[in-house]
VMD Tcl script that builds the backbone (N, CA, C; Angstrom):
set m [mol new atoms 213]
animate dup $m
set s [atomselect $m all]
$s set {name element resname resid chain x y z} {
  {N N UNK 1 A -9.391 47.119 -129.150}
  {CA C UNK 1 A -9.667 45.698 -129.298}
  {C C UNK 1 A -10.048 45.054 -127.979}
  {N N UNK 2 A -8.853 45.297 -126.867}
  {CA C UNK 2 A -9.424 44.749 -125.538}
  {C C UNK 2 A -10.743 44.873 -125.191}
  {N N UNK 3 A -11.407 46.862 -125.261}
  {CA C UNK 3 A -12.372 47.191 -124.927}
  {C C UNK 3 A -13.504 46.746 -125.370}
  {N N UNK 4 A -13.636 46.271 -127.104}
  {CA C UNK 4 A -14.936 45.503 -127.443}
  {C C UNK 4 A -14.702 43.794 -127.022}
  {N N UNK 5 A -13.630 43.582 -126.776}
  {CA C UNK 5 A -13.828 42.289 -126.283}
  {C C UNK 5 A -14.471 42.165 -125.139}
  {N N UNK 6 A -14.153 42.961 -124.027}
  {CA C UNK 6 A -14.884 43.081 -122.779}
  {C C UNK 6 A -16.348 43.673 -122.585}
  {N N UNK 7 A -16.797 44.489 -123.871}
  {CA C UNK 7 A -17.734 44.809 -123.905}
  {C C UNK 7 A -18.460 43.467 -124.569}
  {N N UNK 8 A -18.008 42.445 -125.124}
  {CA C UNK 8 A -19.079 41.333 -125.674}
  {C C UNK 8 A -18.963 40.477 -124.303}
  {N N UNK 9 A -18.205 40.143 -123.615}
  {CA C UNK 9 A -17.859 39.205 -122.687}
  {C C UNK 9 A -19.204 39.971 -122.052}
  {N N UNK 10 A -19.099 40.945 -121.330}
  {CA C UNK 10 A -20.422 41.738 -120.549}
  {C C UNK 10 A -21.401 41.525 -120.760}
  {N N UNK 11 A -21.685 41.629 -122.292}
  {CA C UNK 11 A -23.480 41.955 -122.845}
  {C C UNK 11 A -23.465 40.287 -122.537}
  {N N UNK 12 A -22.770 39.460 -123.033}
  {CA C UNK 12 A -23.130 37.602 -122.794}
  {C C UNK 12 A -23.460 37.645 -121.734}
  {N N UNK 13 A -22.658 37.737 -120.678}
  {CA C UNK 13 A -22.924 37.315 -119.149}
  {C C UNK 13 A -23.910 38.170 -118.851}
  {N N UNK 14 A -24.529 39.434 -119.177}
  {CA C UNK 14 A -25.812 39.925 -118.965}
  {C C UNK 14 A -27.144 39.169 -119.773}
  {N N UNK 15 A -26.473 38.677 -120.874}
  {CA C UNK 15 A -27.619 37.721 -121.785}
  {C C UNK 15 A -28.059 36.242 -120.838}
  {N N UNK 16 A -27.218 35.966 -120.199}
  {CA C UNK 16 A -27.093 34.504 -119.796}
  {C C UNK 16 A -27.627 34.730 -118.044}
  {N N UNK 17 A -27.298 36.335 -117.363}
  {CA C UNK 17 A -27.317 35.902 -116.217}
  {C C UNK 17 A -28.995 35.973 -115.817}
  {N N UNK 18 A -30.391 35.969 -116.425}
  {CA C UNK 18 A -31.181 35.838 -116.344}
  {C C UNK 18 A -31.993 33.975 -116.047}
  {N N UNK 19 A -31.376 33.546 -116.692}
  {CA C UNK 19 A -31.036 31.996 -116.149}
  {C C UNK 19 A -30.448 31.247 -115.126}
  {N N UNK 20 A -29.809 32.523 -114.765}
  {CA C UNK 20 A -28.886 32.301 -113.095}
  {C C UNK 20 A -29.673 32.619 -112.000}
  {N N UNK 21 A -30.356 34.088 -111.920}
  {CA C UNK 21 A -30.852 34.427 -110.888}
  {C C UNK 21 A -32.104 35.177 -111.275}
  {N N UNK 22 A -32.778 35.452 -110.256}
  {CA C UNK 22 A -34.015 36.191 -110.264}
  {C C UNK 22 A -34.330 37.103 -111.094}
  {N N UNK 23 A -35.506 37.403 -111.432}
  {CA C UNK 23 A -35.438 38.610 -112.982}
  {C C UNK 23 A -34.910 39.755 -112.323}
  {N N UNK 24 A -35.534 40.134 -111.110}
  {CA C UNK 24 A -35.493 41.244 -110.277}
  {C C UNK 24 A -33.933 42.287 -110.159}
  {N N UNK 25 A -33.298 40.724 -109.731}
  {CA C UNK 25 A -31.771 41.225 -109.405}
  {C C UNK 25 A -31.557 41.506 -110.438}
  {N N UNK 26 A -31.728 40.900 -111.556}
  {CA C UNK 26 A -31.322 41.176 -112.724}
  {C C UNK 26 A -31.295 42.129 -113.802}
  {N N UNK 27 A -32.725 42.732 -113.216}
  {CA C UNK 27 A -32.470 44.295 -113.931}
  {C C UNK 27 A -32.445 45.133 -113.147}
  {N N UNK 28 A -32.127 45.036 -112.048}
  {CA C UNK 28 A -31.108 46.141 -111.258}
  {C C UNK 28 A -30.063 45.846 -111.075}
  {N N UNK 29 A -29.324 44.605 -111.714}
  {CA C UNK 29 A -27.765 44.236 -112.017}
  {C C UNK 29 A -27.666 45.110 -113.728}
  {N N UNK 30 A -28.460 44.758 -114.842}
  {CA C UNK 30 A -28.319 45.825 -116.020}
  {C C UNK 30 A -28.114 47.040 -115.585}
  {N N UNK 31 A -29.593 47.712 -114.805}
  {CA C UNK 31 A -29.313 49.307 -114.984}
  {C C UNK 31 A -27.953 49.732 -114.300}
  {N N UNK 32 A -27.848 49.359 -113.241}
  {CA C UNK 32 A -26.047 49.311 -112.688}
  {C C UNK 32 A -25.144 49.198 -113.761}
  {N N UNK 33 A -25.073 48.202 -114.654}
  {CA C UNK 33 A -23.991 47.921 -115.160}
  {C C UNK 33 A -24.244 48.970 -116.203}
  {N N UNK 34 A -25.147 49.390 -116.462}
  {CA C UNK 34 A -25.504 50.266 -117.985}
  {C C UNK 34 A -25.017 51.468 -117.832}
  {N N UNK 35 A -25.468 52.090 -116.374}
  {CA C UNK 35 A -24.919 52.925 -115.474}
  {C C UNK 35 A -23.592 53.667 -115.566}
  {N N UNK 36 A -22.923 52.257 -114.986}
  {CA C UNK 36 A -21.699 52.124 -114.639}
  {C C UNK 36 A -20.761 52.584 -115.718}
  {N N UNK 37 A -21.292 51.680 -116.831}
  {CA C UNK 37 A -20.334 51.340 -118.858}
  {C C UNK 37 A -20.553 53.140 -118.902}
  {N N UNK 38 A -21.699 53.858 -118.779}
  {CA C UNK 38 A -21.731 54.801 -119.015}
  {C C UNK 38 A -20.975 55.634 -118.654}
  {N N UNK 39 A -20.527 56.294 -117.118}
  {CA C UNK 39 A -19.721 56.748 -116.856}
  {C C UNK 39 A -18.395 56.715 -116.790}
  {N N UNK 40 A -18.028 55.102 -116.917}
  {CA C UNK 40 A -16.635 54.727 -117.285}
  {C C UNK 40 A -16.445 55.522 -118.906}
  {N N UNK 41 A -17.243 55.169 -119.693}
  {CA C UNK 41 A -17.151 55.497 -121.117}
  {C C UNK 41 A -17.450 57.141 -121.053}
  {N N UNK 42 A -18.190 58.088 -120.302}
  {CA C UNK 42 A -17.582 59.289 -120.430}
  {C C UNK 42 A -15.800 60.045 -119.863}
  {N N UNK 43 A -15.848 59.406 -118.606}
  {CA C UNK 43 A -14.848 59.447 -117.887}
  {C C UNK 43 A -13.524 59.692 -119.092}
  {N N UNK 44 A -13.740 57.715 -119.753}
  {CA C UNK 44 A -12.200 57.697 -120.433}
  {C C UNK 44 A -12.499 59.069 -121.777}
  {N N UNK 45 A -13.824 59.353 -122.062}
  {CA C UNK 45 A -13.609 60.448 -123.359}
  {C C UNK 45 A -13.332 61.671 -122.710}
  {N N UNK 46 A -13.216 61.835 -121.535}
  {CA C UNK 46 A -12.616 63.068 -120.875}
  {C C UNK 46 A -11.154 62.774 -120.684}
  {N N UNK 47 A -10.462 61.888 -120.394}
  {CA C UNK 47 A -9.541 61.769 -120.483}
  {C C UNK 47 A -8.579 61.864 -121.713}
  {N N UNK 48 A -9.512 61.127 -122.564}
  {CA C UNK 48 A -8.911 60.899 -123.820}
  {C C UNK 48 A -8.607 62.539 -124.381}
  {N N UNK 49 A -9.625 63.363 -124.099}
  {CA C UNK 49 A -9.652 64.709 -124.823}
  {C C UNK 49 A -8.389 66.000 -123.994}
  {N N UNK 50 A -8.485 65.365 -122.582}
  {CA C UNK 50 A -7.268 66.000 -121.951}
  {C C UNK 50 A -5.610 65.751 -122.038}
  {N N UNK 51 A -5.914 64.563 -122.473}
  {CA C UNK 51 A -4.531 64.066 -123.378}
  {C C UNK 51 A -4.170 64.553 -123.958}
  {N N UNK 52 A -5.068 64.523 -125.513}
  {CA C UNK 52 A -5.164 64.399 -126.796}
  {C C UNK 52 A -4.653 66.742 -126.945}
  {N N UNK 53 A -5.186 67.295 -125.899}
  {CA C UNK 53 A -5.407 68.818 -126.074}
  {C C UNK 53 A -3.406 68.859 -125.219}
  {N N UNK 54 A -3.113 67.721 -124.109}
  {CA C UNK 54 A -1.754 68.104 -123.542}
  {C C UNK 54 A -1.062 67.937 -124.605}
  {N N UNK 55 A -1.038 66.919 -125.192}
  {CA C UNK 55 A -0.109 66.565 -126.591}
  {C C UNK 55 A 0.162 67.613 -127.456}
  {N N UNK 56 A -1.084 67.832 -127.864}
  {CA C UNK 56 A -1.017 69.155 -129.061}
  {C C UNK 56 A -0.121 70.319 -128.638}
  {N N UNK 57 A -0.625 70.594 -127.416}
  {CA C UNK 57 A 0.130 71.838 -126.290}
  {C C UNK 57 A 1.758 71.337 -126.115}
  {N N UNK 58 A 1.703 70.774 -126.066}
  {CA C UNK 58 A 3.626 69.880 -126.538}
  {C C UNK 58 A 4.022 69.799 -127.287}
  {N N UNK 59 A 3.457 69.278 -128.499}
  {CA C UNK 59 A 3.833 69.676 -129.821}
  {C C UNK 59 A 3.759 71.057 -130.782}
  {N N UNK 60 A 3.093 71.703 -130.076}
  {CA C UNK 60 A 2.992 73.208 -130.398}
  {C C UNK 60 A 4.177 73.917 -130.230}
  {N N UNK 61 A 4.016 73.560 -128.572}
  {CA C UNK 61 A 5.511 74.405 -128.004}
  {C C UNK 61 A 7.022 73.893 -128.435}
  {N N UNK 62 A 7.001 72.564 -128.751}
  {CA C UNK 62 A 8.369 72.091 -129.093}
  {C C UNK 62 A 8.859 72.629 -130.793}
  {N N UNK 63 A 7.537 72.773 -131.186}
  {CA C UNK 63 A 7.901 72.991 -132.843}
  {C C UNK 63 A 8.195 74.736 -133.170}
  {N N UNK 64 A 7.974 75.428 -131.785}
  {CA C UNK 64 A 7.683 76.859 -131.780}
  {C C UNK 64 A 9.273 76.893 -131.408}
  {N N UNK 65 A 9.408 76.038 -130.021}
  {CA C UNK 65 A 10.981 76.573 -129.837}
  {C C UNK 65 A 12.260 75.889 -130.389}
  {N N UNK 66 A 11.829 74.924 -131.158}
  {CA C UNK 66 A 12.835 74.171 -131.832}
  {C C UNK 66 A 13.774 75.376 -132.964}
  {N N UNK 67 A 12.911 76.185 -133.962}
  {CA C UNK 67 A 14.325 77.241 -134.311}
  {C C UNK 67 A 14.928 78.061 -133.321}
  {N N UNK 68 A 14.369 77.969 -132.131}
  {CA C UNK 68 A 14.938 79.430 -131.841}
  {C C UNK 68 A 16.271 78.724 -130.553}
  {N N UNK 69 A 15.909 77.381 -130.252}
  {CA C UNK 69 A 16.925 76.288 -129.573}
  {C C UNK 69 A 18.085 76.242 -131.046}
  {N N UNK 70 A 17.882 75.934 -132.263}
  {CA C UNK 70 A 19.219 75.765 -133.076}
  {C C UNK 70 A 19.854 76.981 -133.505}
  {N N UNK 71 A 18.931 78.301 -133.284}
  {CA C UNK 71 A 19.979 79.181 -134.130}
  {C C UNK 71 A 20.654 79.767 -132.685}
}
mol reanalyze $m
mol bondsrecalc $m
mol representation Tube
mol addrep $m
């Protein structure tokens, strides 16, 4: 929820900042920011997937040694 909120707040102030300043800056302020969203947004799906694979690897192992911890 945060993340598409900040992603509309962005695309506005990229909609609007063409009225602020020069076209110029302005689409080398997009490709930056397009850039930028991009690698943030691979980054967190690498993260997300190194999580998501530690978890499993935790829950694997806890459910493997959980009989052999009660008997």
């Amino acid at each position: 929820g945060l993340w598409s909120a900040w992603l509309c707040l962005i695309s506005n102030g990229v909609g609007v900042l063409p009225y602020l300043m020069p076209s110029a800056l302005v689409s080398i302020l997009s490709t930056v920011i397009s850039i930028v969203g991009g690698l943030v947004g691979f980054v967190m799906l690498l993260v997300y997937c190194v999580i998501i694979n530690d978890l499993r690897h935790k829950a694997a192992g806890t459910t493997a040694a959980a009989p052999t911890e009660q008997g």
